[in-house]
C-alpha positions as CSV (number, residue, x, y, z in Angstrom):
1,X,12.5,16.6,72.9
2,X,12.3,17.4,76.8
3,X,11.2,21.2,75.9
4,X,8.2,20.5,73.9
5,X,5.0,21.9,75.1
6,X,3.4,19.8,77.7
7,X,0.4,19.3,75.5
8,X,2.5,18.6,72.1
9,X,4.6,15.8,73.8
10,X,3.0,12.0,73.4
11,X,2.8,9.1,75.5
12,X,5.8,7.7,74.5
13,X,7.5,11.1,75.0
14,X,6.6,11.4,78.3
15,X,8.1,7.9,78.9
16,X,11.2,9.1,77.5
17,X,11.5,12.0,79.6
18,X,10.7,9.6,82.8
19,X,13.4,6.9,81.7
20,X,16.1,9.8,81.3
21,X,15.4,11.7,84.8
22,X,15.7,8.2,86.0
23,X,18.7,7.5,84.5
24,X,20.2,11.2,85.8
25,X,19.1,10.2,89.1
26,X,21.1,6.9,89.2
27,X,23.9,8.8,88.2
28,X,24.1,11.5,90.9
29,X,23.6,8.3,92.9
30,X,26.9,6.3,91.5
31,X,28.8,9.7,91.5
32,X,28.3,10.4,95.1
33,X,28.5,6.5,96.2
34,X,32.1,6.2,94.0
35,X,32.9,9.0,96.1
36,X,32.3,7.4,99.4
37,X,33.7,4.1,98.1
38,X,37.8,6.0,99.1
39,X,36.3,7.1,102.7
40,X,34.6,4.1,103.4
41,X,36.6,3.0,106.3
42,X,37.0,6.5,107.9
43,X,33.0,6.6,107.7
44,X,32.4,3.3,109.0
45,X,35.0,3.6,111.9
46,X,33.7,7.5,112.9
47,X,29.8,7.1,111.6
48,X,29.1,3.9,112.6
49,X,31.9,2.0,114.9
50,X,31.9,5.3,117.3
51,X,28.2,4.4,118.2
52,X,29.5,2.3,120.9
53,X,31.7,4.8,122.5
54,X,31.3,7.0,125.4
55,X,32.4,9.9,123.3
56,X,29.9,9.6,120.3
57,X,28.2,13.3,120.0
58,X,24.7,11.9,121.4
59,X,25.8,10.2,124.3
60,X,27.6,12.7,125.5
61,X,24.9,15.6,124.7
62,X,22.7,13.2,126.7
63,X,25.0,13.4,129.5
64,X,26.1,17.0,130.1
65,X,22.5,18.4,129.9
66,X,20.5,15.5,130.7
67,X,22.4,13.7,133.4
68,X,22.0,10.3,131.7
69,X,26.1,9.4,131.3
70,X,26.8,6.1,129.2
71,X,29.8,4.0,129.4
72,X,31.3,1.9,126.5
73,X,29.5,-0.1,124.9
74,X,30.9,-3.8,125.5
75,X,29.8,-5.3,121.8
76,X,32.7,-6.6,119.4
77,X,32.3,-7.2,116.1
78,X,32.7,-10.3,113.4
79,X,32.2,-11.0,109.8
80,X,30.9,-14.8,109.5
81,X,30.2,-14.8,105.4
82,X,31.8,-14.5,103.0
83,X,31.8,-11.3,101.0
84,X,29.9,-9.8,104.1
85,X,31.9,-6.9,104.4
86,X,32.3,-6.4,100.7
87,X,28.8,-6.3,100.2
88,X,27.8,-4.1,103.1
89,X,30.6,-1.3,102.3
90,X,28.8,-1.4,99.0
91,X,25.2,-0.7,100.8
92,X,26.6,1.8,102.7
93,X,27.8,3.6,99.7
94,X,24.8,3.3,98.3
95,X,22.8,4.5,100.9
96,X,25.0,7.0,101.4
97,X,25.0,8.0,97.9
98,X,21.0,8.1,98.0
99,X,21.0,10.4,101.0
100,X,23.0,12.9,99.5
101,X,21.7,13.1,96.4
102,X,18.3,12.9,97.6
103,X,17.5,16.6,96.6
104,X,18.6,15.8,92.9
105,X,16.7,12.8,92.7
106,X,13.4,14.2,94.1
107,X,14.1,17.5,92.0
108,X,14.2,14.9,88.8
109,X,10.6,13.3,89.5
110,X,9.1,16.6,90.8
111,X,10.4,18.3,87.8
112,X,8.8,15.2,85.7
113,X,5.1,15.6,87.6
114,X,5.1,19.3,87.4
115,X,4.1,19.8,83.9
116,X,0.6,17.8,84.7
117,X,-0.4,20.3,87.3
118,X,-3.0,23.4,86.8
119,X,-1.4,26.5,87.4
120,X,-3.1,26.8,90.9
121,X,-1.6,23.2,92.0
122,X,1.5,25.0,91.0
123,X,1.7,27.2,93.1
124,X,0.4,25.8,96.1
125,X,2.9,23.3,95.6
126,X,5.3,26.2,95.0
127,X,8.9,25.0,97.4
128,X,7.7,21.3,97.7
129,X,11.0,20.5,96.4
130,X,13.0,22.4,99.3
131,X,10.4,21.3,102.1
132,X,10.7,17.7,101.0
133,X,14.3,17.8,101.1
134,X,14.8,19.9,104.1
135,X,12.2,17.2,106.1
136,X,13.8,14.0,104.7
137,X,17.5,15.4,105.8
138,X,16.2,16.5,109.2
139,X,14.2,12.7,109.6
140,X,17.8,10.9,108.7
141,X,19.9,13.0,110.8
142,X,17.1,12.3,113.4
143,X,17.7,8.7,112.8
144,X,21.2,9.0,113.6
145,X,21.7,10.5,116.3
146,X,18.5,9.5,118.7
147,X,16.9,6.4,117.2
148,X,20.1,4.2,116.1
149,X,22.4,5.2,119.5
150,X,19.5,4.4,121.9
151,X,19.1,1.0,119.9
152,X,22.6,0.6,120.0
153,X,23.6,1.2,123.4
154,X,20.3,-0.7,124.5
155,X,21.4,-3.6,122.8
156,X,24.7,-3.4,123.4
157,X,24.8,-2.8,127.1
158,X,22.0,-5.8,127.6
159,X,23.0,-9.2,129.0
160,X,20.4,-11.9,130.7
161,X,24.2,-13.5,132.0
162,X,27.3,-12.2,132.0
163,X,28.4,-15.5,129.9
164,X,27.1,-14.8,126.8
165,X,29.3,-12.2,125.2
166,X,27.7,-9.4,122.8
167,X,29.3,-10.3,119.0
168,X,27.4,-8.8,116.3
169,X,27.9,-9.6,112.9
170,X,28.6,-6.8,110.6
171,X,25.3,-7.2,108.4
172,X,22.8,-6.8,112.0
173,X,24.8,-3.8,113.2
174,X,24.9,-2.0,110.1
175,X,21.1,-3.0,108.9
176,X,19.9,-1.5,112.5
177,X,21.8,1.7,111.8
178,X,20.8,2.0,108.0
179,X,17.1,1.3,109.1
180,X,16.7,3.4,111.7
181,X,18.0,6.5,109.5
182,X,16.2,5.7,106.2
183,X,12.9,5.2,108.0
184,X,13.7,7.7,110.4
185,X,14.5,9.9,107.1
186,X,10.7,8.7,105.5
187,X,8.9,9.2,108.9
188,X,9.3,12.9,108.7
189,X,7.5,12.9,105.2
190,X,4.4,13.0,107.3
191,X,3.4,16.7,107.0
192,X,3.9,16.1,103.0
193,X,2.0,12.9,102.8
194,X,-1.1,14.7,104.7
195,X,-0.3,17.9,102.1
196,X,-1.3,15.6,99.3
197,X,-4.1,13.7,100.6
198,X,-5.9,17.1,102.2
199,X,-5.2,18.5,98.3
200,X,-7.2,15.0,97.4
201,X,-9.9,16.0,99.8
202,X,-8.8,12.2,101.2
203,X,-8.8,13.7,105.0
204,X,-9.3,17.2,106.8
205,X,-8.4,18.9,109.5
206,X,-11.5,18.0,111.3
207,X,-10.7,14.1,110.7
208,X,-7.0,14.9,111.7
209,X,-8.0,16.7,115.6
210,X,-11.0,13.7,115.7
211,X,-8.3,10.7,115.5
212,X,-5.7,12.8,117.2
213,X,-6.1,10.8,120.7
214,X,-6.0,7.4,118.1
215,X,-3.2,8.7,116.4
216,X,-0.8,9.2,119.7
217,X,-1.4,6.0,120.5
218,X,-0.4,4.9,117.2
219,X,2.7,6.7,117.4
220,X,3.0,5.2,121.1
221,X,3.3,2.0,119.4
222,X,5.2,3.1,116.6
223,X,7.8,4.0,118.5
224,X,7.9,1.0,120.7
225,X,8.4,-1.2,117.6
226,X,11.5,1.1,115.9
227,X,13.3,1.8,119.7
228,X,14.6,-0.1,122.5
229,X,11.5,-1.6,124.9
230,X,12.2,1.5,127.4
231,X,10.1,4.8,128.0
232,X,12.2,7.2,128.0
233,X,13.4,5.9,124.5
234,X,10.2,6.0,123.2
235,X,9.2,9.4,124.4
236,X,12.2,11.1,122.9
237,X,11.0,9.5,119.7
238,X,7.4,10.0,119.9
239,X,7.7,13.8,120.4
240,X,9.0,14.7,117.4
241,X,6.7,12.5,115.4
242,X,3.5,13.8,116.9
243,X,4.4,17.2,116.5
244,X,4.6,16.8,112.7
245,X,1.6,15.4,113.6
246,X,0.5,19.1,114.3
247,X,2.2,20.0,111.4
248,X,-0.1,18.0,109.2
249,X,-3.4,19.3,110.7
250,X,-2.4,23.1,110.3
251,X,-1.4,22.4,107.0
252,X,-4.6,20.4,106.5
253,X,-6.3,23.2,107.8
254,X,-4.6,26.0,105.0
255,X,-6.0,23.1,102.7
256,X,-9.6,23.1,103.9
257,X,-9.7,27.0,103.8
258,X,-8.0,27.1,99.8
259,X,-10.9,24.5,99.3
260,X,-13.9,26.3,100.8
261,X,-12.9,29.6,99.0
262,X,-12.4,28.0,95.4
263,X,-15.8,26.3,95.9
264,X,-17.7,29.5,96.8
265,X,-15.9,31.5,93.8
């Protein structure tokens, strides 16, 4: 049923083919999530726990080459429901299962939207699949290692008196991480979200440089709302994000130009 002709399948065929891409795409999901269900507490103890060392790979790239040295984190840890930790090692499979099968899954609904494309749509879209992945890994791994340590050793290392102890339950420590790195992971979509809407003709280049002095600020606040309340953590965020930024309007830009030379044809 899945290789009929585009223009031979129904309605109803079309759902079909939409309810069984989904249903692939769930699997890869449970597949990879079974599998981190037997390293779940290796992961949680070296992905997670080690944020609040000295030794975690961020902190201490942060101090051999930019002279910023953090000490342990004094946080400890407590589960106060129950089922809480149950429940949580079951997110984290899942989002780790999502993550990794990410490509799949996108692969399964771009393979889905292709056939409803003209042939030139096609090809300008030509990659989409390896650009999306590529910039949704690079935004989680992002997300790991700058936006969730910075909140976690900000937090952590914050008193207003030294007698109230840091204890975090399990579910506020883990949401922060998970998040940081799924929204970290979406953030970088940026340059594909302004690919579609330039194809729409919904914004331009032009509009793009116009609000770019807006659009800094907006990031500006942005990042003061996803990091700790400190500068320097929001410039290390805020760099990355405005140059997709720049991304987006020289893409825009090979948009405008494709535009302007079909309408004069």
């Amino acid at each position: 049923m899945l290789d009929q002709p585009e223009e031979e399948m129904s309605f109803l065929d079309h759902l079909e083919e939409l309810r069984w891409r989904i249903v692939k795409s769930v699997i890869a999901i449970l597949i990879v999530a079974i599998g981190m269900w037997f390293i779940k507490e290796w992961a949680i103890q070296n992905l997670f726990i080690a944020m609040t060392k000295e030794d975690f790979i961020s902190f201490r790239f942060m101090c051999d080459y930019l002279g910023i040295c953090i000490g342990e984190i004094p946080v400890n840890f407590q589960s106060t429901n129950v089922g809480a930790q149950f429940s949580y090692a079951l997110l984290f499979c899942f989002v780790g299962g999502t993550i990794i099968a990410f490509p799949f899954v996108f692969h399964q609904l771009w393979g889905f939207v292709k056939p409803g494309l003209r042939e030139n749509e096609k090809q300008t879209a030509r990659g989409i699949v390896f650009y999306v992945t590529l910039l949704f890994l690079l935004g989680v791994v992002f997300g790991y290692l700058v936006v969730a340590p910075l909140c976690i050793q900000f937090f952590g290392a914050f008193q207003i008196s030294e007698e109230f102890q840091n204890i975090w339950t399990i579910s506020s420590f883990m949401s922060l991480i998970i998040s940081s790195v799924m929204f970290s992971g979406l953030l970088f979509l940026l340059p594909v979200v302004v690919y579609i809407l330039s194809k729409l003709g919904i914004v331009t280049a032009d509009f793009l440089r116009k609000y770019r002095r807006h659009s800094i600020v907006g990031v500006l606040i942005l990042s003061a709302l996803i990091t700790p309340p400190d500068f320097i953590s929001q410039v290390i965020v805020s760099i990355p994000i405005l140059i997709l930024y720049e991304v987006g309007i020289i893409v825009a830009k090979r948009n405008d130009k494709q535009r302007l030379k079909m309408s004069s044809l």
